[in-house]
N, C-alpha and C positions, 0 to 999 in steps of 0.2 A: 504494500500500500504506500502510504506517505515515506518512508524510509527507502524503499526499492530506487537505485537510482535511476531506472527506466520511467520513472513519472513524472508527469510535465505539472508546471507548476499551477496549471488550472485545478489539474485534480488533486491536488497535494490543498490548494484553497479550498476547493471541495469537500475534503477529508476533515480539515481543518471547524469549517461551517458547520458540516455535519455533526460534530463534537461538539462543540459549543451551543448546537443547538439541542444536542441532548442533555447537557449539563442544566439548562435554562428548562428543559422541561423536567427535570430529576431522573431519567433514564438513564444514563450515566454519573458518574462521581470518581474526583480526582484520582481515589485508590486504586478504580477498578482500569482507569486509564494508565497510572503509573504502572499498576500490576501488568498490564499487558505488554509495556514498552520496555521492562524489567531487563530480559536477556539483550535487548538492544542496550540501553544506558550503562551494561556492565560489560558488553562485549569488549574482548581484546582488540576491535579495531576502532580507532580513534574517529575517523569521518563517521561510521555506525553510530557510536554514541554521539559524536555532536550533531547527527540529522535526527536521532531521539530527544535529547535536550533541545532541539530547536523546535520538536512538534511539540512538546509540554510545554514551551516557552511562546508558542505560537497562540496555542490552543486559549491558554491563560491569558494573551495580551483583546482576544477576538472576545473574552468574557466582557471586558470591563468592567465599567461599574455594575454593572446589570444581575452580577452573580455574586454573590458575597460569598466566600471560601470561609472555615469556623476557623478560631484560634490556631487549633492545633494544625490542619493542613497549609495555614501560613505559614507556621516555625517551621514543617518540615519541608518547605517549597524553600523557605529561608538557608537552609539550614542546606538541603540539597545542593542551590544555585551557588552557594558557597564554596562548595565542596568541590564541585565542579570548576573553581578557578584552579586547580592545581593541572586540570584537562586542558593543554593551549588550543586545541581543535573546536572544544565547549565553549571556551569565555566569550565568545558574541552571545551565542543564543544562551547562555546563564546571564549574561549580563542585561539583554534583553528581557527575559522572564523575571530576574531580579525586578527589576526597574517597573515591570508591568504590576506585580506583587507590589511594590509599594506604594504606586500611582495610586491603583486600584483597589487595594485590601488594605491596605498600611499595618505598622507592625503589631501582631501584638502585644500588651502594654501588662505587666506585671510578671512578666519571667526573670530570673535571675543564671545569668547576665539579660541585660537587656537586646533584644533582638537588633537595636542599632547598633551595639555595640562587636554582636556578632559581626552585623555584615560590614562594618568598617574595618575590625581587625580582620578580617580574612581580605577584604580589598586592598586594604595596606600592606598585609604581609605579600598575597599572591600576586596580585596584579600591577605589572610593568606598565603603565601607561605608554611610555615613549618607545616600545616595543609592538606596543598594541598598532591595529591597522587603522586608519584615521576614525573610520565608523566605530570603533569597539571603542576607540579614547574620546568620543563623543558619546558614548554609552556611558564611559566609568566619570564622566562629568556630570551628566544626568544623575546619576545613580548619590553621587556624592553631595548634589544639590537637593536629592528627596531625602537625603541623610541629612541636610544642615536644615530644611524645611522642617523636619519631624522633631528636632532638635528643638524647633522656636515654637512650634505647636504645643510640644512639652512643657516647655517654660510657660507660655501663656497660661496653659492649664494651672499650672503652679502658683501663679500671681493671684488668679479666682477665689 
């Protein structure tokens, strides 16, 4: 399907729509999509996992607002895209899904460590910017801007 490299990228949209629209009607759910994409996102071949990491990362940006993900599938969507900076084939499409996840879901708010502080220590530790291809260092700016946004959202909160 969407992973095969013989698909054009109508139907890969297609793919994509279709998931999204079953998540909007409850037919689908995150786990049961991560569970299927599973032997892909841990394959030994590096394009394999970053064109699975780009469907979940895909899948997630075409939700938007429109889908609210609960607590827990944000930390481990968090927690995932994270992980995935160590994959240099992954960091677009982790960067990309990161960035949709916090647009869209923002983080969740009373875990210890806090969830910003995850994904800033794994973006500082893993990610080379000035290595990055101009689009991905356009992502980990994005990314660092919905981090300094969440930050002042925080504070505001605080003041209240």
């Amino acid at each position: 399907t969407y992973i095969e490299t013989d698909v054009s990228d109508e139907e890969k949209a297609g793919v994509i729509r279709d998931l999204a629209l079953g998540f909007q009607q409850g037919s689908a759910t995150l786990l049961v999509l991560v569970t299927s994409l599973e032997g892909h996102l841990t394959h030994s071949d590096s394009a394999l996992r970053a064109q699975a990491t780009r469907m979940l990362s895909e899948v997630i940006v075409s939700l938007g607002y429109e889908h609210r993900l609960n607590a827990q599938e944000v930390s481990h969507l968090v927690g995932f895209f994270c992980d995935r900076f160590r994959d240099l084939q992954a960091i677009p499409a982790s960067l990309l899904g990161l960035n949709a996840v916090l647009r869209f879901q923002g983080l969740p708010v009373g875990e210890s460590p806090p969830a910003s502080v995850v994904v800033a220590s794994a973006a500082f530790r893993e990610l080379h910017a000035q290595s990055l291809s101009m689009s991905s260092r356009l992502l980990v700016f994005e990314l660092t801007g919905l981090l300094l946004q969440g930050v002042d959202d925080d504070h505001d909160h605080e003041e209240e």
